[in-house]
PDB file of N, CA, C and O in Angstrom:
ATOM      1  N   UNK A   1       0.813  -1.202   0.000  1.00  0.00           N
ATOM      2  CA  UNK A   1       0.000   0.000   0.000  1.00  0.00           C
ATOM      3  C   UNK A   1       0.855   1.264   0.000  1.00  0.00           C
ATOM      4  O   UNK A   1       0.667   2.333  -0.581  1.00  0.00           O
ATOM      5  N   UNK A   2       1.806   0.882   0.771  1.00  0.00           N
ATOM      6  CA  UNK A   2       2.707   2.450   0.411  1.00  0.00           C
ATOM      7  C   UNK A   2       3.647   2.683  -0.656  1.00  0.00           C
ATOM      8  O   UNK A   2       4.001   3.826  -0.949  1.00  0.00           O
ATOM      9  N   UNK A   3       4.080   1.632  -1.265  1.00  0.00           N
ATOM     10  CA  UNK A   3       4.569   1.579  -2.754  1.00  0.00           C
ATOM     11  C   UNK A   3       3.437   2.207  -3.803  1.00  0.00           C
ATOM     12  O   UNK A   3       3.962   2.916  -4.661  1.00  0.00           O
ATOM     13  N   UNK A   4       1.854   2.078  -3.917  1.00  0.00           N
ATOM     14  CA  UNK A   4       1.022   2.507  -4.443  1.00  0.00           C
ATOM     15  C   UNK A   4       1.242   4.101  -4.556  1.00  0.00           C
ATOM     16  O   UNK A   4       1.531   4.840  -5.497  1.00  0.00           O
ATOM     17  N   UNK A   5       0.946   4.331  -3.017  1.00  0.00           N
ATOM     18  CA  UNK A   5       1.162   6.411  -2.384  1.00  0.00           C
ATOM     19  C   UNK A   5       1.726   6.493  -2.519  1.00  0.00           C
ATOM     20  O   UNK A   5       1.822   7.717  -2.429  1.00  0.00           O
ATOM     21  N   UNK A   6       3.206   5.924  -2.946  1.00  0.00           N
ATOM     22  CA  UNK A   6       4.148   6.689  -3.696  1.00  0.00           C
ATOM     23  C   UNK A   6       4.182   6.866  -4.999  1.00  0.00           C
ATOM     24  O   UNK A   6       4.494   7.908  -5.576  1.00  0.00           O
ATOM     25  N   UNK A   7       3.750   5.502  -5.645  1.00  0.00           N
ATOM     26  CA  UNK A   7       3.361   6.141  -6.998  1.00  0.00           C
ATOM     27  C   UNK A   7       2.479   7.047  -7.447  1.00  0.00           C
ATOM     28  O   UNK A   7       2.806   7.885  -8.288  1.00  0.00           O
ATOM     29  N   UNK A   8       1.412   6.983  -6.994  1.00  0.00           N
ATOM     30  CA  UNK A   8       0.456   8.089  -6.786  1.00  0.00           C
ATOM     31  C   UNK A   8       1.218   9.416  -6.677  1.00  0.00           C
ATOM     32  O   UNK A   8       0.710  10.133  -7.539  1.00  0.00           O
ATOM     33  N   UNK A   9       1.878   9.883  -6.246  1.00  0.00           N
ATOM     34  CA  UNK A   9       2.317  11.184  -5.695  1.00  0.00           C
ATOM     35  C   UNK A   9       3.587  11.223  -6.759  1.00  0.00           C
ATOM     36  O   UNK A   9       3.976  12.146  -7.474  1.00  0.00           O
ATOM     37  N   UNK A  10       3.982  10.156  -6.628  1.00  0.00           N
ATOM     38  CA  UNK A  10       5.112  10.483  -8.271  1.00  0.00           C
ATOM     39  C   UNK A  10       4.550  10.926  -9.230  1.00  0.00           C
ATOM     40  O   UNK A  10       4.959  12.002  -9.666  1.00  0.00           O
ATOM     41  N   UNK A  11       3.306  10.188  -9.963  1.00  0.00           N
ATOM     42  CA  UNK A  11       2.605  10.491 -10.907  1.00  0.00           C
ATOM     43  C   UNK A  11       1.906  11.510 -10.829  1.00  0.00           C
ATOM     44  O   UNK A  11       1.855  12.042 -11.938  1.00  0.00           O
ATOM     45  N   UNK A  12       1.101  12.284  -9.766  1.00  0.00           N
ATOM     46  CA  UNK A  12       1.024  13.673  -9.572  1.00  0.00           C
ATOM     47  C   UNK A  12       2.412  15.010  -9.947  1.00  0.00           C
ATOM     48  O   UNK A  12       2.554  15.912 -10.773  1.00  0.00           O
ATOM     49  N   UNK A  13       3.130  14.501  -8.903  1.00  0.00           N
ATOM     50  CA  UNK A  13       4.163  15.084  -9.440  1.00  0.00           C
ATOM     51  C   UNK A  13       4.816  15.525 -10.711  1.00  0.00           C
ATOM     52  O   UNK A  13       5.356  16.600 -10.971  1.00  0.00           O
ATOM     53  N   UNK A  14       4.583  14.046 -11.725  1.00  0.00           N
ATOM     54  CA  UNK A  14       4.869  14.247 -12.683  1.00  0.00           C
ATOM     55  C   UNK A  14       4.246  15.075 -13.869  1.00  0.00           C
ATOM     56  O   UNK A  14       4.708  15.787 -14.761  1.00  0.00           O
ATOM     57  N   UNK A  15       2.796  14.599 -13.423  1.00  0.00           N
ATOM     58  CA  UNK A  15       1.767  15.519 -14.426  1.00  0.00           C
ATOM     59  C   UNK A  15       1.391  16.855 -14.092  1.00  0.00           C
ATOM     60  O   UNK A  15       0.546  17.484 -14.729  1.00  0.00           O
ATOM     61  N   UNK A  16       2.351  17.542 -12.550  1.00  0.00           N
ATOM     62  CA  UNK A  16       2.716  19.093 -12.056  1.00  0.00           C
ATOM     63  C   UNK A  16       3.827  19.704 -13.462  1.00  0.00           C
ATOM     64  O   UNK A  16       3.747  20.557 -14.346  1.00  0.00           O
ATOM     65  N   UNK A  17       4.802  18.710 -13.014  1.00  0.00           N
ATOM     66  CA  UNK A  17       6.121  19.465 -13.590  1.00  0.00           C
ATOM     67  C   UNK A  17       5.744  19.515 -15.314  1.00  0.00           C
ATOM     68  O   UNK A  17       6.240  20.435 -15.964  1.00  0.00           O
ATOM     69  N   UNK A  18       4.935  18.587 -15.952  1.00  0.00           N
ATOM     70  CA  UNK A  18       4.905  18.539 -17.102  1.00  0.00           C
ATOM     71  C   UNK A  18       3.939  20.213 -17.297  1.00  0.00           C
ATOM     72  O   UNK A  18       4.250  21.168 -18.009  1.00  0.00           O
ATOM     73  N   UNK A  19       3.016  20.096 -16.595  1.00  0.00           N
ATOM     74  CA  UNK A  19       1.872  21.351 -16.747  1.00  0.00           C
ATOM     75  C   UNK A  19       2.924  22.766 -16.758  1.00  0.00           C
ATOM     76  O   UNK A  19       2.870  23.758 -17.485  1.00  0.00           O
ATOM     77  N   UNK A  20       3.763  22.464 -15.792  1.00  0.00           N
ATOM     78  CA  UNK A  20       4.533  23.383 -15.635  1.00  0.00           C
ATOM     79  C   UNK A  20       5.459  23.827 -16.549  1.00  0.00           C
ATOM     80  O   UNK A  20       5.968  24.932 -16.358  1.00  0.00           O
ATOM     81  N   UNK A  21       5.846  23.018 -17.731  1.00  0.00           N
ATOM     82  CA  UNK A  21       6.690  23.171 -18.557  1.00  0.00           C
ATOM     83  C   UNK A  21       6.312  23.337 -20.124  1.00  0.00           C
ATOM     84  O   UNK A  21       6.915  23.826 -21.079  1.00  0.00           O
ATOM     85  N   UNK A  22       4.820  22.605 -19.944  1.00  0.00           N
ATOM     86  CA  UNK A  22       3.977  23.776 -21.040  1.00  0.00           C
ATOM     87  C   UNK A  22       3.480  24.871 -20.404  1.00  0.00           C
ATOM     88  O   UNK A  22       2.474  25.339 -20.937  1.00  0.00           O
ATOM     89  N   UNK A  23       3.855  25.394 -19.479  1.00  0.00           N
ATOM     90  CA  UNK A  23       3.194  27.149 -18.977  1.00  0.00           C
ATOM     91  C   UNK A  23       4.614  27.996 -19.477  1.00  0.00           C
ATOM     92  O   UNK A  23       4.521  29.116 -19.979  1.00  0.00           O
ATOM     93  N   UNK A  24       5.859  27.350 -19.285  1.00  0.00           N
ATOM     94  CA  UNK A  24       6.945  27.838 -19.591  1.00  0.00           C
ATOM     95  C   UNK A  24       6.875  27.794 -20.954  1.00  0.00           C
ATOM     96  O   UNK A  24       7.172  28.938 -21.299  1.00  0.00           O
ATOM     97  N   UNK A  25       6.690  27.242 -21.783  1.00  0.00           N
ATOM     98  CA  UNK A  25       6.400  26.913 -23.025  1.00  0.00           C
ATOM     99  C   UNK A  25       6.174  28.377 -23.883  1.00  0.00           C
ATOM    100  O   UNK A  25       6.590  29.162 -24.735  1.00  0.00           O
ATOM    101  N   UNK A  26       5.174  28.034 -22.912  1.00  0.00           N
ATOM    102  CA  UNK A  26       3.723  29.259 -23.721  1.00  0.00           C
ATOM    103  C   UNK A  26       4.295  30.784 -23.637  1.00  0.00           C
ATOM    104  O   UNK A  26       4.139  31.694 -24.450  1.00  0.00           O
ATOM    105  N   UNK A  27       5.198  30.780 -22.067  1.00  0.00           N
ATOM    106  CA  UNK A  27       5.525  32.353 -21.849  1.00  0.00           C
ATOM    107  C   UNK A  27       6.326  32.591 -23.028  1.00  0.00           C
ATOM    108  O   UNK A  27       6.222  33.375 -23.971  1.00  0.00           O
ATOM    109  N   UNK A  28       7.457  31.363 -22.589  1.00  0.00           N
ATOM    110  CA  UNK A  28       8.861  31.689 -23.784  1.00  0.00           C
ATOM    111  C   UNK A  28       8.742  32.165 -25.191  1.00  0.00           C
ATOM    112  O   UNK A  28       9.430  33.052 -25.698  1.00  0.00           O
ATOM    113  N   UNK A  29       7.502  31.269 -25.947  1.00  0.00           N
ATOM    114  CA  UNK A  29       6.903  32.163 -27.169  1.00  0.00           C
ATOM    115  C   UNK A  29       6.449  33.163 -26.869  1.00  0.00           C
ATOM    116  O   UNK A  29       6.442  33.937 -27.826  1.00  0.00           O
ATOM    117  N   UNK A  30       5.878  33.738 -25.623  1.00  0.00           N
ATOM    118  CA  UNK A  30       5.153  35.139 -26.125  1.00  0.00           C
ATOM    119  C   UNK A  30       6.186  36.195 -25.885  1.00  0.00           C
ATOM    120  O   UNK A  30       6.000  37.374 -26.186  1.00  0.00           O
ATOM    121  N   UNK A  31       7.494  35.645 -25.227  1.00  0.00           N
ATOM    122  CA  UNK A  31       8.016  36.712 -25.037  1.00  0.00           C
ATOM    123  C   UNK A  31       8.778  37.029 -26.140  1.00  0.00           C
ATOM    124  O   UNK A  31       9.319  38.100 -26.413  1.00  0.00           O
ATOM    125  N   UNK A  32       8.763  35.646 -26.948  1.00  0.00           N
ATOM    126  CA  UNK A  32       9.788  35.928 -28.073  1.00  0.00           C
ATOM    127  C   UNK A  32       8.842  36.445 -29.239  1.00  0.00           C
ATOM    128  O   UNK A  32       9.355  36.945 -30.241  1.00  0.00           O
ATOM    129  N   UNK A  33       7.685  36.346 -29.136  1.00  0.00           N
ATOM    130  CA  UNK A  33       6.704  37.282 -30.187  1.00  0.00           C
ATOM    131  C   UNK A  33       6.845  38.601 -29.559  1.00  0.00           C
ATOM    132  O   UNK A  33       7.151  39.359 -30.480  1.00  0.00           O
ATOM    133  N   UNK A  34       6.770  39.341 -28.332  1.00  0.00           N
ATOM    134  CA  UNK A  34       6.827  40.712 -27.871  1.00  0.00           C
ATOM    135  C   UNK A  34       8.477  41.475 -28.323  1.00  0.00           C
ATOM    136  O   UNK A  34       8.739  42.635 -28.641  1.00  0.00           O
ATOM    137  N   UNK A  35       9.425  40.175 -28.172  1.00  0.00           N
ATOM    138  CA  UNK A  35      10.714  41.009 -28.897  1.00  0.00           C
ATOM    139  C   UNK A  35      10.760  41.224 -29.951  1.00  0.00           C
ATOM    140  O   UNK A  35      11.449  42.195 -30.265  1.00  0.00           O
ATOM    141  N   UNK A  36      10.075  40.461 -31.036  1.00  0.00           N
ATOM    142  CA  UNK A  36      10.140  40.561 -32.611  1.00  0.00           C
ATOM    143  C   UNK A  36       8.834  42.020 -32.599  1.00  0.00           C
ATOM    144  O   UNK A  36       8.904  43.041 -33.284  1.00  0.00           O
ATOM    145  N   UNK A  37       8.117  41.780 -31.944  1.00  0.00           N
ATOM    146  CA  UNK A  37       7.088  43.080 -32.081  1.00  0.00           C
ATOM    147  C   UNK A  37       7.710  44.649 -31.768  1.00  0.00           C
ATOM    148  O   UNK A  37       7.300  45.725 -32.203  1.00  0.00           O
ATOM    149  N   UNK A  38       9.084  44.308 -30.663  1.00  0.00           N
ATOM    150  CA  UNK A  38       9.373  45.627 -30.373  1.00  0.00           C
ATOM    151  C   UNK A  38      10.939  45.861 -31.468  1.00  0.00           C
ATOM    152  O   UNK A  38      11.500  46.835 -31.971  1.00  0.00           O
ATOM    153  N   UNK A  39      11.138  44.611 -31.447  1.00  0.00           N
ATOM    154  CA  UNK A  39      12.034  45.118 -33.161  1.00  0.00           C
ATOM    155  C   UNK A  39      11.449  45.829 -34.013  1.00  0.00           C
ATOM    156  O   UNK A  39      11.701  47.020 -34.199  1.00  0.00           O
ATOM    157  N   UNK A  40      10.459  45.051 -34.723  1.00  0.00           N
ATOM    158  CA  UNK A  40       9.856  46.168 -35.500  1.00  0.00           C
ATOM    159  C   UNK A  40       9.184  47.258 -35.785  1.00  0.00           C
ATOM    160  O   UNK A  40       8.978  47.746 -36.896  1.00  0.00           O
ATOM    161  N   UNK A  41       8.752  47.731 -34.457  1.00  0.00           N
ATOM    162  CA  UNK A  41       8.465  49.420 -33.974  1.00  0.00           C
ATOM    163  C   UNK A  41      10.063  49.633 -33.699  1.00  0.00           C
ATOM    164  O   UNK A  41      10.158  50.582 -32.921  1.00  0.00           O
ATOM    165  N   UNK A  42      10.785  49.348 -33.886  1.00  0.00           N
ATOM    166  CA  UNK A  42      11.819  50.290 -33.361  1.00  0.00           C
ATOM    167  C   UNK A  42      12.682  50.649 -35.104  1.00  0.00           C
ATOM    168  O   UNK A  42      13.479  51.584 -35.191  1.00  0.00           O
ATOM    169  N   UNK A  43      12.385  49.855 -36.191  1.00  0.00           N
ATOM    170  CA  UNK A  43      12.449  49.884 -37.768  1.00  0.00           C
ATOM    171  C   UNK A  43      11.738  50.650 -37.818  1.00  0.00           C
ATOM    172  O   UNK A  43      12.272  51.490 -38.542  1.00  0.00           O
ATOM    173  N   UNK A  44      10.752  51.025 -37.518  1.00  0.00           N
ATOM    174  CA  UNK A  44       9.123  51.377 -37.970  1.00  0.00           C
ATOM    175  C   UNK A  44       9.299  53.331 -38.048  1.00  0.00           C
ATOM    176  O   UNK A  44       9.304  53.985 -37.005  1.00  0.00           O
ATOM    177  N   UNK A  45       9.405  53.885 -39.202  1.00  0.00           N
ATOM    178  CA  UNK A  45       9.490  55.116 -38.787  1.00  0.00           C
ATOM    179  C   UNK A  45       8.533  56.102 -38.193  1.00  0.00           C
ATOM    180  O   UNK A  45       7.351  55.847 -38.425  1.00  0.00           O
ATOM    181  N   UNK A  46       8.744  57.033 -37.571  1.00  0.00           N
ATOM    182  CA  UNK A  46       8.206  57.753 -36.768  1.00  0.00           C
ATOM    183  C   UNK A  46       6.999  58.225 -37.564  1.00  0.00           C
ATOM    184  O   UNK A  46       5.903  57.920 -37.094  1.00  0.00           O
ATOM    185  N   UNK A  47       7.032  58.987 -38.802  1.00  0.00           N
ATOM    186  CA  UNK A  47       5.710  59.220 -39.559  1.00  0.00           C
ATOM    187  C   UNK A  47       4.621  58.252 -39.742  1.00  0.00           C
ATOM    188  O   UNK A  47       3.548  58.681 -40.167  1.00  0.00           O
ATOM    189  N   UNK A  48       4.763  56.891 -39.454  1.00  0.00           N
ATOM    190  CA  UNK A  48       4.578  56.230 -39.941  1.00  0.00           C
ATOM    191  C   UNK A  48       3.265  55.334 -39.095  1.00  0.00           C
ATOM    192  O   UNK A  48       3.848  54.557 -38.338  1.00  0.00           O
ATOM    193  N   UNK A  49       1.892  55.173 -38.958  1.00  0.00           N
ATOM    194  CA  UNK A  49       0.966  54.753 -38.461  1.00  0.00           C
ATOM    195  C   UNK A  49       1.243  53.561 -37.953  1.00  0.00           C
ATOM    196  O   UNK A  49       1.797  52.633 -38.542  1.00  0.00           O
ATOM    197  N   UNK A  50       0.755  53.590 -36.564  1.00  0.00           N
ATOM    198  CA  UNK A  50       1.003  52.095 -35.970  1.00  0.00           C
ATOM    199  C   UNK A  50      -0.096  52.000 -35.026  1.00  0.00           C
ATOM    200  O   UNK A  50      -0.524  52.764 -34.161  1.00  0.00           O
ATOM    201  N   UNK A  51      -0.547  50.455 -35.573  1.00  0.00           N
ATOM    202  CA  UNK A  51      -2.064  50.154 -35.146  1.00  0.00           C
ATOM    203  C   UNK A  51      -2.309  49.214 -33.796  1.00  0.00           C
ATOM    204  O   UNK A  51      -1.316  48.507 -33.621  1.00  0.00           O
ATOM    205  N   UNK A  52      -3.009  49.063 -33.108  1.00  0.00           N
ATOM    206  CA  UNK A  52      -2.762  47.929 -31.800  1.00  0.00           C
ATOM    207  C   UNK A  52      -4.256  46.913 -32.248  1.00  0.00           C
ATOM    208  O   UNK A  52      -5.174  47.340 -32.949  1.00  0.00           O
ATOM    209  N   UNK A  53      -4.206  45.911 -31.814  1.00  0.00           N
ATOM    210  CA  UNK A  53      -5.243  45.449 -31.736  1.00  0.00           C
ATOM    211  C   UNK A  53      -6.461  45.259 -30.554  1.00  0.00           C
ATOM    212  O   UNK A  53      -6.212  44.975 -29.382  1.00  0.00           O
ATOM    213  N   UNK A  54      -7.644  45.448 -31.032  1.00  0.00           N
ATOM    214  CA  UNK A  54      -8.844  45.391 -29.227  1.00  0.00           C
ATOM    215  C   UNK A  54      -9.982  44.793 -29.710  1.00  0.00           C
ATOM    216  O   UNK A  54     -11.005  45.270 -30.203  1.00  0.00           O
ATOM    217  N   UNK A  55      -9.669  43.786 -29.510  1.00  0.00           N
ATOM    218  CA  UNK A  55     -10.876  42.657 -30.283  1.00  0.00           C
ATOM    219  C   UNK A  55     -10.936  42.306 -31.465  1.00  0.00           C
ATOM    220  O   UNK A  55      -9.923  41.801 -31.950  1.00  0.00           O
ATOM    221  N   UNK A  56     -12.107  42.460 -32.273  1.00  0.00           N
ATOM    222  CA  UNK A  56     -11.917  42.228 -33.595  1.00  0.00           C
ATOM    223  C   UNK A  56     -11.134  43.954 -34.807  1.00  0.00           C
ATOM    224  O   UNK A  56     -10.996  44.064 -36.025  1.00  0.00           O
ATOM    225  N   UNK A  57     -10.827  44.946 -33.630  1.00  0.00           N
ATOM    226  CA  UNK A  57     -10.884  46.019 -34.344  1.00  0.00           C
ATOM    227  C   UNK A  57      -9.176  46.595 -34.485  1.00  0.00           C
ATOM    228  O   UNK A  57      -8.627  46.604 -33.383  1.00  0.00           O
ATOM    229  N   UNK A  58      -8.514  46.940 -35.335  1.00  0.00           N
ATOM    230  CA  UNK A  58      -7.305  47.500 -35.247  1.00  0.00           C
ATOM    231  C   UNK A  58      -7.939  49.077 -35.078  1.00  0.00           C
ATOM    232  O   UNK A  58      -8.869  49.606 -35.687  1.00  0.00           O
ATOM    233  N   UNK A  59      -6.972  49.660 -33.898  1.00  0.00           N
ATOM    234  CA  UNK A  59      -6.795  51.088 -33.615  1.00  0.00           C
ATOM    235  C   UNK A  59      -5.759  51.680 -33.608  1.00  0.00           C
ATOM    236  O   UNK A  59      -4.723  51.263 -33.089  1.00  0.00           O
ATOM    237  N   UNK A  60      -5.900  52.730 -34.181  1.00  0.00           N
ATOM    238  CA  UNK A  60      -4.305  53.395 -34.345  1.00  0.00           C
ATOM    239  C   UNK A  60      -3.739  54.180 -32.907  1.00  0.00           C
ATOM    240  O   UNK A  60      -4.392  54.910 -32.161  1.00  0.00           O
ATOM    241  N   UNK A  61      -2.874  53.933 -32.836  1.00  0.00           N
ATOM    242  CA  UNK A  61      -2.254  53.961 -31.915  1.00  0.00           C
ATOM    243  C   UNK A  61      -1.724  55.626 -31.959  1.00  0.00           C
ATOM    244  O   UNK A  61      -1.204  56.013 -33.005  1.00  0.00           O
ATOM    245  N   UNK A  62      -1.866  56.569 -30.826  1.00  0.00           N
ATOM    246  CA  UNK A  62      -1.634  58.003 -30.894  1.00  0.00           C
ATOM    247  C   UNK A  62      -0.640  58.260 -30.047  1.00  0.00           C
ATOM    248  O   UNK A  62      -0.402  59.465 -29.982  1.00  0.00           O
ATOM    249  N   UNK A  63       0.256  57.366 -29.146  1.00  0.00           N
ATOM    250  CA  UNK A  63       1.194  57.639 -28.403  1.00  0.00           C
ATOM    251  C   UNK A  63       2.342  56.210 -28.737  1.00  0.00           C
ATOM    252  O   UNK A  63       2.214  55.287 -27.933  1.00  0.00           O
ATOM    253  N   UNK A  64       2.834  56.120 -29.249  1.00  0.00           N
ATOM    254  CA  UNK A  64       3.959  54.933 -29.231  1.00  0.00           C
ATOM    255  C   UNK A  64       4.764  54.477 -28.040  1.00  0.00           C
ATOM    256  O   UNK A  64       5.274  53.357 -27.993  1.00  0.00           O
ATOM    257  N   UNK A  65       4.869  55.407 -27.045  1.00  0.00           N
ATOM    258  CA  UNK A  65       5.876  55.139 -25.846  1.00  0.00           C
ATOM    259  C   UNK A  65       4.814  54.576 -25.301  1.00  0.00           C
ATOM    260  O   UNK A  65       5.420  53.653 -24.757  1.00  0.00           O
ATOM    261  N   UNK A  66       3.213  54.318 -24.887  1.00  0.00           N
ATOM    262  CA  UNK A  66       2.400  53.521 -23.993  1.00  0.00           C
ATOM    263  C   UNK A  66       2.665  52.162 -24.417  1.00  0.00           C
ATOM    264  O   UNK A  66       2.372  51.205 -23.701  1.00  0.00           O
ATOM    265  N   UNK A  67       3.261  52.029 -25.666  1.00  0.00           N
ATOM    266  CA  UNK A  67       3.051  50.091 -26.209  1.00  0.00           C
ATOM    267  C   UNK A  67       4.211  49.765 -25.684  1.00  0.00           C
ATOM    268  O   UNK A  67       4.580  48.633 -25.997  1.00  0.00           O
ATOM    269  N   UNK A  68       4.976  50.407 -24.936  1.00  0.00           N
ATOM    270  CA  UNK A  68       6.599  49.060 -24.700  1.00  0.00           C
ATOM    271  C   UNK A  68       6.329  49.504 -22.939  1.00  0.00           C
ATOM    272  O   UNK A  68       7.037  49.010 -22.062  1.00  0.00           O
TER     273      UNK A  68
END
């Protein structure tokens, strides 16, 4: 019976650390989509319209220093 509760709690364990490493997953892409996003506002010339997204609607964006 206690060979069982330990597997039990291994296998918890295990299906923690896994959850945990698709949450890491998920950040690591978004952070690496937010650096490619602030690369290219930083190409992006100043005259030059830049839109954000808020639901289904793109809005242009009237201050550039609020997006980083």
């Amino acid at each position: 019976m206690v060979t069982e509760d330990i597997r039990q709690r291994l296998q918890m364990v295990v299906a923690e650390l896994q959850s945990s490493a698709q949450q890491v997953a998920s950040v690591s892409g978004q952070i690496k989509e937010l650096e490619a996003t602030l690369e290219h506002l930083s190409t992006q010339e100043e005259n030059r319209a830049v839109y954000r997204q808020s639901g289904p609607l793109l809005l242009e964006v009237s201050d550039r220093g609020k997006l980083s």
